[in-house]
C-alpha positions as CSV (number, residue, x, y, z in Angstrom):
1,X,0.0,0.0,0.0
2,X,3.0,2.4,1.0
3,X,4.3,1.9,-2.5
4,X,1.0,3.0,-4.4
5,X,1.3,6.2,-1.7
6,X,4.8,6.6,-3.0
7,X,3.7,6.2,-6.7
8,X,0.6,9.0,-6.2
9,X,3.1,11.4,-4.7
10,X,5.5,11.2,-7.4
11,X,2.4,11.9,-10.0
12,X,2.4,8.3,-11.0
13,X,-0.5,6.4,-11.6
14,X,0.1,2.7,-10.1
15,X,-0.8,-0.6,-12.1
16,X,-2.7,-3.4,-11.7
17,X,-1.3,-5.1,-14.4
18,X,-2.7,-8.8,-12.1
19,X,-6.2,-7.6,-12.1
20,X,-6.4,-6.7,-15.6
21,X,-4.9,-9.9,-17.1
22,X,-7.6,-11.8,-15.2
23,X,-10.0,-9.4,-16.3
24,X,-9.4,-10.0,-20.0
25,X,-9.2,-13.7,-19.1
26,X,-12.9,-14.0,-17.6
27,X,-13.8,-12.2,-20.1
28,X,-12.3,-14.6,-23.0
29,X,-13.7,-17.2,-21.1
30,X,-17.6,-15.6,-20.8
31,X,-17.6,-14.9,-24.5
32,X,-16.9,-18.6,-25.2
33,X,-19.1,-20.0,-22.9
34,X,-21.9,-17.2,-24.2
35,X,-21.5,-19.0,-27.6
36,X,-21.4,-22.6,-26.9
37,X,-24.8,-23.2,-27.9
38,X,-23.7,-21.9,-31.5
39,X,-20.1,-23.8,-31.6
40,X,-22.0,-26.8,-30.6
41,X,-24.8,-26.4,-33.6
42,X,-21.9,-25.6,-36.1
43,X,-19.8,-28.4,-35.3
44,X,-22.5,-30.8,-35.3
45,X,-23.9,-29.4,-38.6
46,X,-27.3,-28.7,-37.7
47,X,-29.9,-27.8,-40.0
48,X,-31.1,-24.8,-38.7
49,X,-27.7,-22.9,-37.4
50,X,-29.0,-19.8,-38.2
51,X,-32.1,-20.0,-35.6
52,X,-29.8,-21.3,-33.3
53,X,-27.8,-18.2,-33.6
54,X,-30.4,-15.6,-33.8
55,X,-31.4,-17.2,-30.2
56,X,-27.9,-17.7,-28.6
57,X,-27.2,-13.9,-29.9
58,X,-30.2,-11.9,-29.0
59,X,-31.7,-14.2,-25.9
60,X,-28.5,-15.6,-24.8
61,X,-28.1,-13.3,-22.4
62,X,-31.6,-15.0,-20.2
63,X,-30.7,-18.4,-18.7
64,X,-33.7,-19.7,-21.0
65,X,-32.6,-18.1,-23.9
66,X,-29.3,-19.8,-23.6
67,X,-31.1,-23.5,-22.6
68,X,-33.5,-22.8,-25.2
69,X,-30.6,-22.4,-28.2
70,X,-28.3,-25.3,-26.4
71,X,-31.2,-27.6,-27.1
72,X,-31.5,-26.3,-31.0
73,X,-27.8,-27.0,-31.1
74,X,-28.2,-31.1,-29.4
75,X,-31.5,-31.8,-30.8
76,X,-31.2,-35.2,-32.5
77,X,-30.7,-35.2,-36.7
78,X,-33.2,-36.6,-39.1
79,X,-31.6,-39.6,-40.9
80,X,-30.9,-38.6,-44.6
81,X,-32.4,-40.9,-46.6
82,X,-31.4,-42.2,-50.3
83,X,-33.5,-41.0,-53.0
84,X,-35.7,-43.6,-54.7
85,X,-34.5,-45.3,-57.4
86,X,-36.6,-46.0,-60.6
């Protein structure tokens, strides 16, 4: 504390070079898990990414908004079926 004194008096401002590194870390780390939902849907190929993302981006932010696009993202995939022949 005595050093940050020290600092003010001689017109310096002091750092917290700590407290912003894990600042910028959390905040890394929020942004990914924001978008899970949407990695999850895109890596999986589903159908309808774009409602996915239009949920995760604009109701993300609501606990149900974010459940609600997680479940777009791991809802099962409709088998692809051949096309008939003849």
């Amino acid at each position: 504390m005595s050093n940050n004194l020290s600092l003010i008096a001689a017109g310096q401002a002091p750092t917290n070079a700590g407290g912003i590194a894990t600042a910028i870390i959390l905040a890394i780390a929020g942004t990914l898990l924001y978008f899970v939902p949407l990695l999850i849907g895109w890596r999986r190929h589903v159908r309808n990414l774009g409602s996915v993302a239009v949920v995760n981006v604009f109701l993300g932010w609501t606990l149900i908004g974010w459940v609600v696009a997680l479940a777009l993202a791991c809802r099962s995939r409709e088998p692809v079926t051949p096309p008939a022949s003849g």
